[in-house]
Backbone as CSV, one residue per row, in Angstrom:
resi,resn,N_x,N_y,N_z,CA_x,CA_y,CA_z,C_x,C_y,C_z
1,UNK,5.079,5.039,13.887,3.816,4.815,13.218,2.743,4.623,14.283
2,UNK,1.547,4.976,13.901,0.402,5.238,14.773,-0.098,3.714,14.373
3,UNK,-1.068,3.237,15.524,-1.428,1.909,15.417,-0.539,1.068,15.290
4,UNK,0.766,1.058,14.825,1.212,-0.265,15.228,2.653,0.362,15.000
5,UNK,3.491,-0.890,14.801,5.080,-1.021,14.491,5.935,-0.557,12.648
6,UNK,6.769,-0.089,12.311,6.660,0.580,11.019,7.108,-1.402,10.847
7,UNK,7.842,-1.693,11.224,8.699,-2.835,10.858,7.816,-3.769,10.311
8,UNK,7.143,-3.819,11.485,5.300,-5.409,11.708,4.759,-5.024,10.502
9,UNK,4.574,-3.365,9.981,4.057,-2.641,8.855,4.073,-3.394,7.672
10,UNK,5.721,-3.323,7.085,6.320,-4.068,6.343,6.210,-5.645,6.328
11,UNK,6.194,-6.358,7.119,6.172,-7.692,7.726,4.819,-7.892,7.184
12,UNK,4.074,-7.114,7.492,2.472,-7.326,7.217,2.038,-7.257,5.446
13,UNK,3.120,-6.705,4.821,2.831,-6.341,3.654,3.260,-7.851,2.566
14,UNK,3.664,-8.512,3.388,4.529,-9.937,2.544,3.009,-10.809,2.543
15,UNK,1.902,-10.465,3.261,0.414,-11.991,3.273,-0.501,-10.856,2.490
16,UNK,-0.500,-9.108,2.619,-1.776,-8.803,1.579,-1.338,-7.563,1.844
17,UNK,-2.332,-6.473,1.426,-2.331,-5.281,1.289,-2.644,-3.864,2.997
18,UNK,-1.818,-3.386,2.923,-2.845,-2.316,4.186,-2.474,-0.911,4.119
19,UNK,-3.066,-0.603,4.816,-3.606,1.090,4.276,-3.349,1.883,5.728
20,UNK,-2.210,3.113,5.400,-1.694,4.062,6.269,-2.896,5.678,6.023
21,UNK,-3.085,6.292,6.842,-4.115,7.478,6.886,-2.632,8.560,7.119
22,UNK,-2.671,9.603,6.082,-1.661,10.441,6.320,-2.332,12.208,5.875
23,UNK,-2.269,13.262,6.395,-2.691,14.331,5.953,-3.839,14.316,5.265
24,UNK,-4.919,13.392,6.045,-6.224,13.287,5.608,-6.308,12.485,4.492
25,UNK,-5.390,12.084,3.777,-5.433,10.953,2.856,-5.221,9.380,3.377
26,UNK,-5.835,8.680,2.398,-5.263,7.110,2.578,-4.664,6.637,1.354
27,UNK,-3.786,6.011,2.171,-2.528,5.303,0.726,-2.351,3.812,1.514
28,UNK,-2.722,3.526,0.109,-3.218,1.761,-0.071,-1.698,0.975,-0.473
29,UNK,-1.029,0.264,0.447,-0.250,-0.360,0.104,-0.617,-1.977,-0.588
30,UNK,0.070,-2.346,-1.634,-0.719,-3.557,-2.536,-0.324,-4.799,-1.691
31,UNK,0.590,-4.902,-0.799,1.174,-5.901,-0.444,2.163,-6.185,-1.286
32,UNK,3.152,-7.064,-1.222,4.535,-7.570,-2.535,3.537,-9.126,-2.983
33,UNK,3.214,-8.604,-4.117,2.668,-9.424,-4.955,3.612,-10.494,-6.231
34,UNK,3.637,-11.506,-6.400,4.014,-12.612,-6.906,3.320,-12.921,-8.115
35,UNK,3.769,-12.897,-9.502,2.781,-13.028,-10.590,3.885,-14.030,-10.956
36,UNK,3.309,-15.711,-10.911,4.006,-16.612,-11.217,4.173,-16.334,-13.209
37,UNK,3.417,-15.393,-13.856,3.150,-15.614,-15.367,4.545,-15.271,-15.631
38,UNK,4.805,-14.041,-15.519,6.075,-12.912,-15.039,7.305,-12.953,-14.611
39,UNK,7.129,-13.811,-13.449,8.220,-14.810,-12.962,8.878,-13.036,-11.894
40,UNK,7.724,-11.926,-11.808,8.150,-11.124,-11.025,7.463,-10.200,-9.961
41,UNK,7.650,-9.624,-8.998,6.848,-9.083,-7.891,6.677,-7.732,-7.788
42,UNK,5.858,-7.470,-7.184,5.424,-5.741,-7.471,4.950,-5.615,-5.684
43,UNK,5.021,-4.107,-6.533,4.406,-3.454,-4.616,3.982,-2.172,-5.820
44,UNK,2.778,-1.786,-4.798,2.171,-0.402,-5.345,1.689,0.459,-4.532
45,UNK,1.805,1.823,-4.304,0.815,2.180,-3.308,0.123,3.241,-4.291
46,UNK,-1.740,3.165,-3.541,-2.493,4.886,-4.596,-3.007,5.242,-3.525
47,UNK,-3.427,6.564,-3.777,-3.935,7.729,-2.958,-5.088,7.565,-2.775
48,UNK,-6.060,7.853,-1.769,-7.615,8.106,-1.698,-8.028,8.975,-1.194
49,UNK,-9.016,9.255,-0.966,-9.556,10.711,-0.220,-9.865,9.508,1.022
50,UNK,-10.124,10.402,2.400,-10.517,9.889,3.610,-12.014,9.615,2.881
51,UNK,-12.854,8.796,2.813,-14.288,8.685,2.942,-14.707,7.472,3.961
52,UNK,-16.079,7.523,4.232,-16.805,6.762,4.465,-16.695,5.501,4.120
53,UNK,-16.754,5.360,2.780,-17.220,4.472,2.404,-15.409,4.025,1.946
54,UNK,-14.614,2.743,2.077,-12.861,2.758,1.802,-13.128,2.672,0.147
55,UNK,-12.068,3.024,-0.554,-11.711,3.168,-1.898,-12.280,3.429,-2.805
56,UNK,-13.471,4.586,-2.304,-14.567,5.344,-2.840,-14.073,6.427,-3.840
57,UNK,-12.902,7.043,-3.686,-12.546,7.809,-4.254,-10.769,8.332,-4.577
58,UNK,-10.622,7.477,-5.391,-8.837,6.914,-5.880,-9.138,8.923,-6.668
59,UNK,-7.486,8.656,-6.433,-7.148,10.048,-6.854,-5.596,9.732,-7.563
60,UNK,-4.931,8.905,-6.943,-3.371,8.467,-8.067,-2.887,7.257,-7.495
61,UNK,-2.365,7.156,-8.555,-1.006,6.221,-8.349,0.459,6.537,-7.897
62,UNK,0.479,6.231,-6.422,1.782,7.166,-6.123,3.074,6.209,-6.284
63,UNK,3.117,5.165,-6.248,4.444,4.180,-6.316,4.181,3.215,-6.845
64,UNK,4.850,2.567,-7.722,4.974,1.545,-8.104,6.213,0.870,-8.488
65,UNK,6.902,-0.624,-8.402,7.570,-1.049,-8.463,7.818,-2.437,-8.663
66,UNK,7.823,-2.807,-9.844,8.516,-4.437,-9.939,9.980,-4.914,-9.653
67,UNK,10.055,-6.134,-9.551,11.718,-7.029,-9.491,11.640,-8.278,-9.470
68,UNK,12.687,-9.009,-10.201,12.677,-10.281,-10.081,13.010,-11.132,-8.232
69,UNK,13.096,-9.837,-7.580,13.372,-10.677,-6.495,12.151,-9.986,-5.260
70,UNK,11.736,-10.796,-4.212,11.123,-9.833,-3.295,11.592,-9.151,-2.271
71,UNK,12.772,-9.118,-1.959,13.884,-8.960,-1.517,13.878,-6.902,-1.935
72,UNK,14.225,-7.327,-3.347,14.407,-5.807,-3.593,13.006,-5.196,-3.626
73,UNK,11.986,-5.893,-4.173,11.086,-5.123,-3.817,10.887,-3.983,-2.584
74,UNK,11.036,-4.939,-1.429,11.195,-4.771,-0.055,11.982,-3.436,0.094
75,UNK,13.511,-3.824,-0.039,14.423,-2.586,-0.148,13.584,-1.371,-1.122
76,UNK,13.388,-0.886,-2.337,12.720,-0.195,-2.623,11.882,0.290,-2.134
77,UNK,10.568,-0.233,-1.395,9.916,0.362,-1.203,10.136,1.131,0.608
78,UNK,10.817,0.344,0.952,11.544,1.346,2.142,12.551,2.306,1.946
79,UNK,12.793,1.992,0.803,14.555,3.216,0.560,14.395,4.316,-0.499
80,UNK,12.866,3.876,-1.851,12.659,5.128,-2.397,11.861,6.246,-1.721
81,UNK,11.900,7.061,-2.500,11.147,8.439,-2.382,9.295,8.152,-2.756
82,UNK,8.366,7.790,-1.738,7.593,8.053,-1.592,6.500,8.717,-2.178
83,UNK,6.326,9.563,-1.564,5.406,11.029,-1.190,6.154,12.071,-0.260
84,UNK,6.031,13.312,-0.552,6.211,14.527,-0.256,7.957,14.770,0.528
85,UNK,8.566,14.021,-0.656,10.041,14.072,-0.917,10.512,13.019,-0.103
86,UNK,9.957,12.344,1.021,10.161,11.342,1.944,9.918,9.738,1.837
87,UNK,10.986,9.295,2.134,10.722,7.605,2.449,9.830,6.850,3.093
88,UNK,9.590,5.746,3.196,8.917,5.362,4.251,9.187,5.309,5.787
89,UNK,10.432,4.780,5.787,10.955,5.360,7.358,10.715,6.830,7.667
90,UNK,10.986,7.967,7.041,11.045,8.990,6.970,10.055,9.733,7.650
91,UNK,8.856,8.748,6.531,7.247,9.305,6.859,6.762,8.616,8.063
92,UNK,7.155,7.557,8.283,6.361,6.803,9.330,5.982,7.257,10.702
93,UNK,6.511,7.691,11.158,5.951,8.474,12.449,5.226,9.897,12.525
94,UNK,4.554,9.842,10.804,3.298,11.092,10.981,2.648,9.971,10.164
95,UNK,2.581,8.430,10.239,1.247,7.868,9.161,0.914,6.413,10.393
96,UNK,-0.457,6.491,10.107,-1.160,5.661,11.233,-2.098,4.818,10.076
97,UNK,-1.787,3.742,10.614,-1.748,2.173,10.351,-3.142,2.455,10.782
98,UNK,-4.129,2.264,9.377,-5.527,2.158,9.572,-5.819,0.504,9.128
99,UNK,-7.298,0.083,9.012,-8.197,-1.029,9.083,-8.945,-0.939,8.400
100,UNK,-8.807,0.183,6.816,-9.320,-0.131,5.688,-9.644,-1.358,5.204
101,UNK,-10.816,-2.420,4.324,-10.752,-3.375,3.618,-10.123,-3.450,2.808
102,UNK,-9.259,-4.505,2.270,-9.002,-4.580,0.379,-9.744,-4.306,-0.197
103,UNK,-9.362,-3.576,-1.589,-10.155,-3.431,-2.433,-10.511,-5.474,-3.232
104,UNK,-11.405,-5.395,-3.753,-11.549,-6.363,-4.629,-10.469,-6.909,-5.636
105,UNK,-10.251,-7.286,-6.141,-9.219,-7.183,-7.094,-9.545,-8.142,-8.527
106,UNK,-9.506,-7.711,-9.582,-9.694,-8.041,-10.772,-8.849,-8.947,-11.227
107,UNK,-8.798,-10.438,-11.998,-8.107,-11.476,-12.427,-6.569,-10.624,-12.724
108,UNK,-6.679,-9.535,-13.344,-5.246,-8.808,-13.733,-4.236,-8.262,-12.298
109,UNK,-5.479,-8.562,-11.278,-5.016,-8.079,-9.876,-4.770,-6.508,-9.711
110,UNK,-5.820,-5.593,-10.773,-5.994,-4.469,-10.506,-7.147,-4.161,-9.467
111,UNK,-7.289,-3.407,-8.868,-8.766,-2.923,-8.289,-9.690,-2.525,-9.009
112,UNK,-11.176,-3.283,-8.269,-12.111,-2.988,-9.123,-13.516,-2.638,-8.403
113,UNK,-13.030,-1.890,-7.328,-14.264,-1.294,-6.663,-14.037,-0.952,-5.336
114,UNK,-14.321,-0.931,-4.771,-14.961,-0.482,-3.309,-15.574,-1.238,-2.293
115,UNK,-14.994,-2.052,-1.269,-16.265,-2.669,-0.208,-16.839,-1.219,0.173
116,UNK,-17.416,-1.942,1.242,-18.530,-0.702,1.772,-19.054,-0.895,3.422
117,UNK,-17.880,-2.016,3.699,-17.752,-1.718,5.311,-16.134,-1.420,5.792
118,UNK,-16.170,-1.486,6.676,-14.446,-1.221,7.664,-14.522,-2.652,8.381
119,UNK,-13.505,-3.020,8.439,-13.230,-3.922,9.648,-13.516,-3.682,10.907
């Protein structure tokens, strides 16, 4: 992985969300999220176009995944199928660890807009 470690990647994904730049796209990882209501955890990643401006222009939802444990979350999202038939190990050494902002996030903890600087 470009910019950093795939592992630290993952590691990084357990305190919030971060965003890999791959074939001119960005894919927004949600971080493994904890919904005490639920009593269960999710990870998500969606697609964006490269812009200017970060999460200006969502195009899908490429993964998603709940579990009662974060554990499997974890495993899942390193061991399924991705994007373009590949894992995350798989992909990782053509995707570079960008410095996108979070999106905002809505009480439901969906996204609900766009900052409008970079780190």
């Amino acid at each position: 992985m470009k910019g950093g470690d795939a592992d630290e990647f993952i590691d990084y994904l357990m305190d919030g969300g971060a965003s890999v730049r791959h074939k001119g796209y960005v894919y927004h990882f949600s971080g493994f999220v904890y919904h005490p209501g639920q009593h269960k955890w999710r990870v998500s990643i969606e697609k964006y176009r490269w812009t200017k401006e970060p999460f200006e222009d969502f195009m899908e939802l490429v993964y998603y995944y709940t579990s009662d444990e974060e554990e499997d979350c974890i495993n899942h999202l390193t061991e399924d199928i991705l994007w373009d038939g590949k894992s995350f190990y798989q992909l990782e050494k053509a995707l570079t660890w960008i410095d996108w902002q979070e999106p905002p996030q809505s009480s439901s903890g969906s996204p609900i807009g766009a900052f409008s600087s970079m780190r």
